[in-house]
C-alpha positions as CSV (number, residue, x, y, z in Angstrom):
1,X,69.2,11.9,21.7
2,X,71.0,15.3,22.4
3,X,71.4,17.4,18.7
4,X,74.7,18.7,17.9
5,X,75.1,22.5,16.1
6,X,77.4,24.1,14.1
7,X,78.5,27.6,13.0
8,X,77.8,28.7,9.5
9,X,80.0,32.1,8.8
10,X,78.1,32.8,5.7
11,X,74.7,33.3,7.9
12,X,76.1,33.8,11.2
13,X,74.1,31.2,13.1
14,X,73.5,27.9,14.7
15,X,72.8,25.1,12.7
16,X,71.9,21.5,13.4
17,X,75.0,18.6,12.7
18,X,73.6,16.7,10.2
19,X,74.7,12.4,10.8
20,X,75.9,10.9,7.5
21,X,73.5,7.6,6.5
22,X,76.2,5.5,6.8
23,X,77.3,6.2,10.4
24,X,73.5,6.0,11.5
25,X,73.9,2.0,9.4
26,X,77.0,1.6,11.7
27,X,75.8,2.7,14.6
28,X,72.3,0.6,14.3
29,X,74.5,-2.5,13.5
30,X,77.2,-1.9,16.1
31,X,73.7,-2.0,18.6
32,X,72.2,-5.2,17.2
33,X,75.1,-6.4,17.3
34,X,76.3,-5.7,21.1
35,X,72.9,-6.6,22.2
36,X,72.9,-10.5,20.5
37,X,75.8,-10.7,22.3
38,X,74.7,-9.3,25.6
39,X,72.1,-11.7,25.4
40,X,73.8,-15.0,24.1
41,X,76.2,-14.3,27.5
42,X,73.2,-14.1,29.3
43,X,71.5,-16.9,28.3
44,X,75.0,-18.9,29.2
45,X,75.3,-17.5,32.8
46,X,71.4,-18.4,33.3
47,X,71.6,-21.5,32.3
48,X,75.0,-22.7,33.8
49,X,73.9,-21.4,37.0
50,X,69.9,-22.2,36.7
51,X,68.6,-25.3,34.6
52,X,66.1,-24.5,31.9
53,X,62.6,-26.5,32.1
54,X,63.7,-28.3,28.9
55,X,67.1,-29.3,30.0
56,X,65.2,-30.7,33.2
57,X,62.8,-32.7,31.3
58,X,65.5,-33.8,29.0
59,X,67.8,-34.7,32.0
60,X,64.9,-36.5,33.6
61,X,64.2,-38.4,30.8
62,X,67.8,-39.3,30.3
63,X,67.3,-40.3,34.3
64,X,64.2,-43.1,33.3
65,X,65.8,-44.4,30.1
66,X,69.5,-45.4,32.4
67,X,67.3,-46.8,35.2
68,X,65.0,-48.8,32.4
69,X,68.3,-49.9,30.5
70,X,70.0,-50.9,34.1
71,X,66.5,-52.9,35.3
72,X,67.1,-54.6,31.5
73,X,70.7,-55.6,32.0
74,X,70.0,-57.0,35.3
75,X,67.3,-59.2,33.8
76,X,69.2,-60.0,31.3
77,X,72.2,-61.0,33.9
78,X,69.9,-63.2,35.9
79,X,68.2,-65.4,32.3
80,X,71.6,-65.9,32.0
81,X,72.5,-67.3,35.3
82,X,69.5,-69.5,34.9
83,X,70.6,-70.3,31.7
84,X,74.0,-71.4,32.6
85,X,72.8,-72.8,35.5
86,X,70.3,-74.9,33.6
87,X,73.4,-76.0,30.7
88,X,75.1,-77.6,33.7
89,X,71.9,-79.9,34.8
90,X,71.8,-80.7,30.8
91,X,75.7,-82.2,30.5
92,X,76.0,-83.5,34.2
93,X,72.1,-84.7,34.6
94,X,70.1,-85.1,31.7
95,X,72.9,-86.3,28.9
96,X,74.2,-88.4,31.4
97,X,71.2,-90.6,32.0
98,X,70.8,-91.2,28.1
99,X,74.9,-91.7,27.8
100,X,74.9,-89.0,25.6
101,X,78.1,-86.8,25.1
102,X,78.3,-83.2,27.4
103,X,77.9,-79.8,24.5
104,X,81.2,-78.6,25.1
105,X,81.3,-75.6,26.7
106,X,82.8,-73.0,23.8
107,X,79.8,-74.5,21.2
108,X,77.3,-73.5,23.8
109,X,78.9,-69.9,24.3
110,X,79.9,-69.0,21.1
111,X,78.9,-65.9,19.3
112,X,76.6,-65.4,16.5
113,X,79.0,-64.3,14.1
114,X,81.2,-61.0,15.4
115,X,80.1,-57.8,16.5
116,X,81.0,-56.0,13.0
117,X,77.2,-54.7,13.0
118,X,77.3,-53.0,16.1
119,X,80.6,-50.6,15.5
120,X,78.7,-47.7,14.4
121,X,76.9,-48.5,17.8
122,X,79.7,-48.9,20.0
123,X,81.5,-45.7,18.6
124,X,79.1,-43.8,19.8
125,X,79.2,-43.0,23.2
126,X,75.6,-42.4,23.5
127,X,74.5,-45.7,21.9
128,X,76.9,-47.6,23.3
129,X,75.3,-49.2,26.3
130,X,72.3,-50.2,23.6
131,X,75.2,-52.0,21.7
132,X,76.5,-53.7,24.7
133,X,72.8,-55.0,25.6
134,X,72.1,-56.1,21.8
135,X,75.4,-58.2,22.4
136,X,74.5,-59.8,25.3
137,X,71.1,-60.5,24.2
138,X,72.8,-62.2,20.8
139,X,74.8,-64.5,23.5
140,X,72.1,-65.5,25.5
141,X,69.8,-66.4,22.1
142,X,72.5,-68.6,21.0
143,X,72.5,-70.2,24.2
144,X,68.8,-70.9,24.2
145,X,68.9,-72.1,20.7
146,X,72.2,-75.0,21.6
147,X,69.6,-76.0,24.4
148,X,66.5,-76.2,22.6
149,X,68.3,-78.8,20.2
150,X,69.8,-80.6,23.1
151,X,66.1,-81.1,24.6
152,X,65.5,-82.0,21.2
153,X,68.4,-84.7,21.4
154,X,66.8,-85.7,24.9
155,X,63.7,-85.9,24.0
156,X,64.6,-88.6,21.0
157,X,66.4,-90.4,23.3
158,X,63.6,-91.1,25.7
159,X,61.7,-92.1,22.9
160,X,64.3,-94.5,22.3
161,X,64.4,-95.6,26.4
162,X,60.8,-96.1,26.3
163,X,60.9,-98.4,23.4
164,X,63.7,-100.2,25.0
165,X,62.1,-100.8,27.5
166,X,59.2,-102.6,25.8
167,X,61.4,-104.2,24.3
168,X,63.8,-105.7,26.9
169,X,62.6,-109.5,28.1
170,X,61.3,-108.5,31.0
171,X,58.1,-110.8,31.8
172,X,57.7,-114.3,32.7
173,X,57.2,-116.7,29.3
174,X,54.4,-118.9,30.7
175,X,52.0,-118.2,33.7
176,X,53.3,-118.9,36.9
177,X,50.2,-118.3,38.8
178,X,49.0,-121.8,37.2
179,X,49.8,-124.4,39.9
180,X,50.3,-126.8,37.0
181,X,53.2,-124.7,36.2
182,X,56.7,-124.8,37.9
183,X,60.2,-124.4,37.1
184,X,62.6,-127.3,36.4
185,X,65.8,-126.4,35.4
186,X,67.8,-123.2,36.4
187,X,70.6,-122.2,34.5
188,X,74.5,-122.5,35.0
189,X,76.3,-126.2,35.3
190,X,73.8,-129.2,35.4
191,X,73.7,-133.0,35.0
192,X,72.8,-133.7,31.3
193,X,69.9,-136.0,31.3
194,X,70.9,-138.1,28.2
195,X,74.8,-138.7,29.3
196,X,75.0,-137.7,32.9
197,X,77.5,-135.7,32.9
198,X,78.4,-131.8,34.0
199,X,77.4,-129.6,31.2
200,X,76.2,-125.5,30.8
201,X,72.3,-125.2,30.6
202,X,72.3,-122.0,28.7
203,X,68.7,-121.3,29.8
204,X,66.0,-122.0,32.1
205,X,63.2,-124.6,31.9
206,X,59.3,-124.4,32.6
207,X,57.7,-127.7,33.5
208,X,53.9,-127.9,32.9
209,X,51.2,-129.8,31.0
210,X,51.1,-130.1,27.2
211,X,50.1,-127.1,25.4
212,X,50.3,-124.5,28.0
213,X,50.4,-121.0,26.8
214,X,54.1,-119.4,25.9
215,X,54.3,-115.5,25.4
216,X,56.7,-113.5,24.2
217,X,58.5,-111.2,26.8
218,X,59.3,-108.3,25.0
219,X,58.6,-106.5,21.6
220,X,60.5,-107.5,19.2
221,X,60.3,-109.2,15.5
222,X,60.4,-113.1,14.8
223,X,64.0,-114.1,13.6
224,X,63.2,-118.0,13.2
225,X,59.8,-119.8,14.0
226,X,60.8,-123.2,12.9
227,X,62.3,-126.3,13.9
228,X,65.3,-127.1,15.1
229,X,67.3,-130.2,14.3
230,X,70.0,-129.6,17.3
231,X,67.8,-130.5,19.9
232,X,65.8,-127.3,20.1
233,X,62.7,-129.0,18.3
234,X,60.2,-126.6,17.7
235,X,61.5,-123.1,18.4
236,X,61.0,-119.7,18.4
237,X,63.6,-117.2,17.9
238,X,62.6,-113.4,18.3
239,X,64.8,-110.2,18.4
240,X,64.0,-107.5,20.5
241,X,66.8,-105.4,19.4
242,X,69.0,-103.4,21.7
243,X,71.4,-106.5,21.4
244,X,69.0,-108.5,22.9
245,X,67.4,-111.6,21.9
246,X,64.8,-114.6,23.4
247,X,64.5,-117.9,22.8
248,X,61.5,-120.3,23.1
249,X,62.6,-124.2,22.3
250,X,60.9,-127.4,22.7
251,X,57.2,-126.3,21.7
252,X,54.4,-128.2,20.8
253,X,52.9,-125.8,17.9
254,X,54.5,-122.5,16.9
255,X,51.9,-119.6,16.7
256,X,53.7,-117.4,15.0
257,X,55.6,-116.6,11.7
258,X,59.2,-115.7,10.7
259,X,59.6,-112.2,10.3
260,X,56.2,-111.4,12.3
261,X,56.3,-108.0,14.4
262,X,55.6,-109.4,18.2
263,X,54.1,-107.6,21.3
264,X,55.0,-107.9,25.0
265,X,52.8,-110.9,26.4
266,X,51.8,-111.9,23.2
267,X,50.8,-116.1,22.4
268,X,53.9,-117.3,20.5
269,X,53.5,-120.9,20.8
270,X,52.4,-124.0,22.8
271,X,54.8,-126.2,25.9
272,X,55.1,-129.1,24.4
273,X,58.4,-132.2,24.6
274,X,59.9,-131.4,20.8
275,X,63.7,-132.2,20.0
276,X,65.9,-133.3,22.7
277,X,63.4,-133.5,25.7
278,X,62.4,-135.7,28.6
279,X,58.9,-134.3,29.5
280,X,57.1,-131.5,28.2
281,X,58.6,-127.9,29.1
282,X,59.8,-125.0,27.7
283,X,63.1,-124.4,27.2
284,X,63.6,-120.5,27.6
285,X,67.2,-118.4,26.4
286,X,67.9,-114.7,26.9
287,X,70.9,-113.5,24.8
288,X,72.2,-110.2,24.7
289,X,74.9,-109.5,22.0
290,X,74.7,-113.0,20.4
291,X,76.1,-114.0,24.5
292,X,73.6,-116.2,26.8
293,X,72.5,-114.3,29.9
294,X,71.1,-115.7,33.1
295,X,67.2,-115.0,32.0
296,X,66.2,-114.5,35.8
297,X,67.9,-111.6,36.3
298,X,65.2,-110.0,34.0
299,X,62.0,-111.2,35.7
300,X,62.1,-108.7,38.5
301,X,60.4,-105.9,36.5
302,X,57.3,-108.4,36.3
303,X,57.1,-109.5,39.6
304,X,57.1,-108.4,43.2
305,X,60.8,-108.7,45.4
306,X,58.9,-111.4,48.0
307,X,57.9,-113.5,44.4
308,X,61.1,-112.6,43.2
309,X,62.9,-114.0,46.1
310,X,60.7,-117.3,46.1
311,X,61.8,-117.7,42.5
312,X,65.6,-117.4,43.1
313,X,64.9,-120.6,46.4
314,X,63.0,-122.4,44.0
315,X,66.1,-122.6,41.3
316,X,68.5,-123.2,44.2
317,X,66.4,-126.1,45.3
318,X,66.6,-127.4,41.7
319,X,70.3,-126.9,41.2
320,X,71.1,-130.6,41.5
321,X,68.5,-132.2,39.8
322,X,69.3,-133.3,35.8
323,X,67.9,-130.9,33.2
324,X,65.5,-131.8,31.0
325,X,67.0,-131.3,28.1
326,X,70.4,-129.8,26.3
């Protein structure tokens, strides 16, 4: 640094300029000063014109987490395609079968109760696409949970099927395989053997020997095992519920007891010529909703469509012939 003199008169020379304390402060401060800035405007035009390696990695992380947070919302996009796809088969397929009612469409999509948590979320613009994703997840949870009680709903009501199905009259009553056994009396309008005239034969009749083996043709519960002073004789009445109900008349000894739970194919009585009769048969009823049915229109689950068909000639054949019984 260059030294500055001065004159002093009283000794005729040259003396060195002495810099008062506080100047030198000022001047160091004034330096420290101008060089902060200097650099702070250097570090500015560096890194808008060069990236630091922190910015990069930052930036590259930023990079990862929007291609890991667009891979997510695509997955999420297609569970929920398959998820609406799979609602549809539920109302138009499954429900449908069962006769159950379709989930409307606004229960299955509603919300799960506002998006008042996710404001703080969704007013920040750098959490926002996380709030968007938690939403979306929340809709598609709710979905999955209205489904998973419909299956539930399904699933009770093909417990149900299945024990209606057990339970429907659905087998022959005696064993037709038995060449001793025959039917002889279909069902419809038929000569009355006691007055010989046209009268409804609300069943059909089974001609065989005395004491041939009667089953039961569906699950069920015994309603009346007793007899029957209106012509039925001996007779046994079981409910299969569903609205349906068989009857067994005309029998030779009752093997069961009122109230008794009964099994498909189970030994309910014997044939035998009780009541108002003219040979030994059984006289066999299927009634669905307190209503008489034709019962042959349930014996094609229990036997093949040629048997089936042979079964159908056979009460043709025996159309004009005089019941046994009324």
């Amino acid at each position: 640094m260059a030294k500055h003199y001065t004159f002093n008169p009283h000794t005729l020379s040259y003396e060195i300029l002495g810099i008062p304390f506080k100047v030198r402060i000022y001047r160091i401060v004034f330096g420290v000063l101008l060089a902060c800035a200097s650099s702070t405007i250097a570090i500015y035009v560096f890194s808008y014109f060069f990236e630091t390696p922190r910015a990069a990695l930052m930036q590259q992380r930023n990079e990862d987490l929007q291609i890991k947070y667009d891979f997510l919302l695509q997955r999420l996009r297609q569970t929920n395609d398959e998820l609406n796809e799979l609602m549809q088969r539920d109302n138009k397929v499954y429900r449908s079968i069962f006769e159950a009612d379709p989930i409307p469409l606004p229960v299955r999509e509603s919300g799960m109760g506002g998006i008042k948590r996710y404001e703080q979320l969704l007013a920040d613009a750098q959490t926002e696409q996380v709030a968007k994703a938690m939403i979306f997840m929340d809709k598609i949870t709710k979905k999955v949970y209205i489904q998973s009680k419909s299956f539930d709903e399904i699933a009770e009501y093909v417990r149900e099927k299945e024990e209606m199905i057990f339970c429907i009259p659905s087998i022959q009553p005696v064993n037709l395989s038995d060449p001793k056994v025959h039917f002889s009396g279909g069902y419809g309008w038929r000569s009355d053997p006691f007055y010989h005239v046209q009268k409804f034969h609300h069943g059909i009749d089974f001609g065989g020997p005395e004491k041939t083996p009667i089953y039961a043709t569906g699950n069920g519960k015994v309603e009346k095992a007793e007899f029957n002073w209106g012509g039925y004789g001996n007779m046994v009445l079981i409910n299969h519920g569903f609205g349906y109900q068989t009857r067994y008349a005309h029998l030779s000894e009752i093997k069961v007891r009122q109230d008794e739970k009964i099994t498909r194919g189970q030994l309910i009585g014997l044939m035998g010529n009780t009541g108002r009769s003219k040979g030994t048969h059984l006289h066999y009823e299927v009634l669905f909703k307190n209503r008489d049915v034709n019962p042959i229109n349930f014996f094609n689950t229990d036997v093949s469509e040629s048997e089936y068909h042979k079964i159908i000639q056979a009460l043709k054949e025996d159309a004009n012939k005089p019941a046994m019984e009324y």
